[in-house]
C-alpha positions as CSV (number, residue, x, y, z in Angstrom):
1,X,14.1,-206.5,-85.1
2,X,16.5,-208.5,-83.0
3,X,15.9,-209.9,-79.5
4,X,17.8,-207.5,-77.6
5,X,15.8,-204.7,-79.9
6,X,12.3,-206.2,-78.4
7,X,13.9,-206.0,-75.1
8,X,15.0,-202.8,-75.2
9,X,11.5,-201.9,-76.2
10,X,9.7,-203.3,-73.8
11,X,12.0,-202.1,-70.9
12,X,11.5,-198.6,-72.0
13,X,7.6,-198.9,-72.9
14,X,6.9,-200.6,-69.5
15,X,9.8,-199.7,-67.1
16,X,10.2,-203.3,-66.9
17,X,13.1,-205.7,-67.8
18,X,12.5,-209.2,-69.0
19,X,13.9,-210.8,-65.7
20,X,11.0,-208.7,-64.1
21,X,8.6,-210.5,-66.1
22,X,10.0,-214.2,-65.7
23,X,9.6,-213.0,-61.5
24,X,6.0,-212.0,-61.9
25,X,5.4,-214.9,-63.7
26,X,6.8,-217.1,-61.1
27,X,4.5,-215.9,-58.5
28,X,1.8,-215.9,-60.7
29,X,2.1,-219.7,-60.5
30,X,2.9,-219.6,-64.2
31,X,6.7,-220.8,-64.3
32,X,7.2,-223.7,-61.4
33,X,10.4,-225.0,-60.7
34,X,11.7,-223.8,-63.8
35,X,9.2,-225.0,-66.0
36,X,6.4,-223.4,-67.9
37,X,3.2,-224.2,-65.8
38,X,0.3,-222.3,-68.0
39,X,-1.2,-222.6,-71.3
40,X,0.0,-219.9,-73.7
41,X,-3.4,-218.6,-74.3
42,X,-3.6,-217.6,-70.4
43,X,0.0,-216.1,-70.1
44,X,-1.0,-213.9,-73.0
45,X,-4.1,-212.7,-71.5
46,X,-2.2,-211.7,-68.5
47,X,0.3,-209.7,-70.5
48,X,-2.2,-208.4,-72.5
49,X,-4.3,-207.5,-69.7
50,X,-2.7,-207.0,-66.6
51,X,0.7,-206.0,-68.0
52,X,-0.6,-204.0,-70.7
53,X,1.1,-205.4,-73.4
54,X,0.3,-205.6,-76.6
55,X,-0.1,-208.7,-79.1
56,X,3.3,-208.8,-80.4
57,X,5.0,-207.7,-77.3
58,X,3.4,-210.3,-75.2
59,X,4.2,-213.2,-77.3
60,X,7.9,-212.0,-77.2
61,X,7.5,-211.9,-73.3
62,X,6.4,-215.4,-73.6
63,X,9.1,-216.8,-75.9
64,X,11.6,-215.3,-73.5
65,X,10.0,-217.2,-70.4
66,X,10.4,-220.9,-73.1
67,X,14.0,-219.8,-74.1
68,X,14.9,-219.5,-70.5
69,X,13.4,-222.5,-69.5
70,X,14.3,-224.7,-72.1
71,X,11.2,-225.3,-73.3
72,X,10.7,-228.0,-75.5
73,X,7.8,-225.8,-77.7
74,X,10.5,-223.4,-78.6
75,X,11.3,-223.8,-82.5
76,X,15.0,-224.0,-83.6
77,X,14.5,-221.0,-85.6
78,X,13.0,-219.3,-82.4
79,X,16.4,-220.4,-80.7
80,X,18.9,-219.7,-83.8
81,X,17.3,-215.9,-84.0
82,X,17.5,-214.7,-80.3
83,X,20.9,-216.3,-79.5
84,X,21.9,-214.8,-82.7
85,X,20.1,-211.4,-82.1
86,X,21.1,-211.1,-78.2
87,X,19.8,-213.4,-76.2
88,X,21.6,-215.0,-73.4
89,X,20.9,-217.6,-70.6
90,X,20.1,-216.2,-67.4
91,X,21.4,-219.7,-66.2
C-alpha cells in the first residue's frame, strides 16, 4: 500500500487527516519545537488507546510525525517508500 493509500485510510476510518494528528500530538507534549519529544512505545499507546487506532495504523501515524520532523530514527527505506508513494513535507 503506498503512503498516500494509508493516509487516505485513516482519514476516512477516523475523520481525521494526518496534520490533525501531528496537532494533537503537539499538545499532547509529544512533538516540541519540531522534535519528537516521547518514546515510541507511549505515542503508540495513545493511538492505540485514545485514538483508537490500530497496531498498523498507529505505527504509520508515528512514522509520519519522524518524516515530518526529520527524525533521525527514520530508515532510508522508510524515507525512499513515502516520498516515493506520496508523501510530502508539510514544511
Amino acid at each position: 500500500m503506498s503512503f498516500k493509500a494509508y493516509a487516505h485510510n485513516i482519514q476516512t476510518k477516523t475523520g481525521k487527516t494526518l496534520d490533525e494528528y501531528y496537532k494533537l500530538a503537539q499538545k499532547k507534549g509529544f512533538i516540541l519545537s519540531g522534535k519528537i519529544a516521547a518514546p515510541h512505545a507511549e505515542m503508540l499507546a495513545w493511538l492505540k488507546g485514545d485514538m483508537t487506532l490500530g497496531h498498523v495504523y498507529a505505527n504509520f501515524v508515528i512514522n509520519y510525525f519522524k518524516l515530518r520532523t526529520h527524525d533521525d530514527k527514520v530508515t532510508e527505506n522508510m524515507k525512499k517508500w513515502a516520498y516515493e508513494t506520496g508523501y510530502e513535507d508539510s514544511e
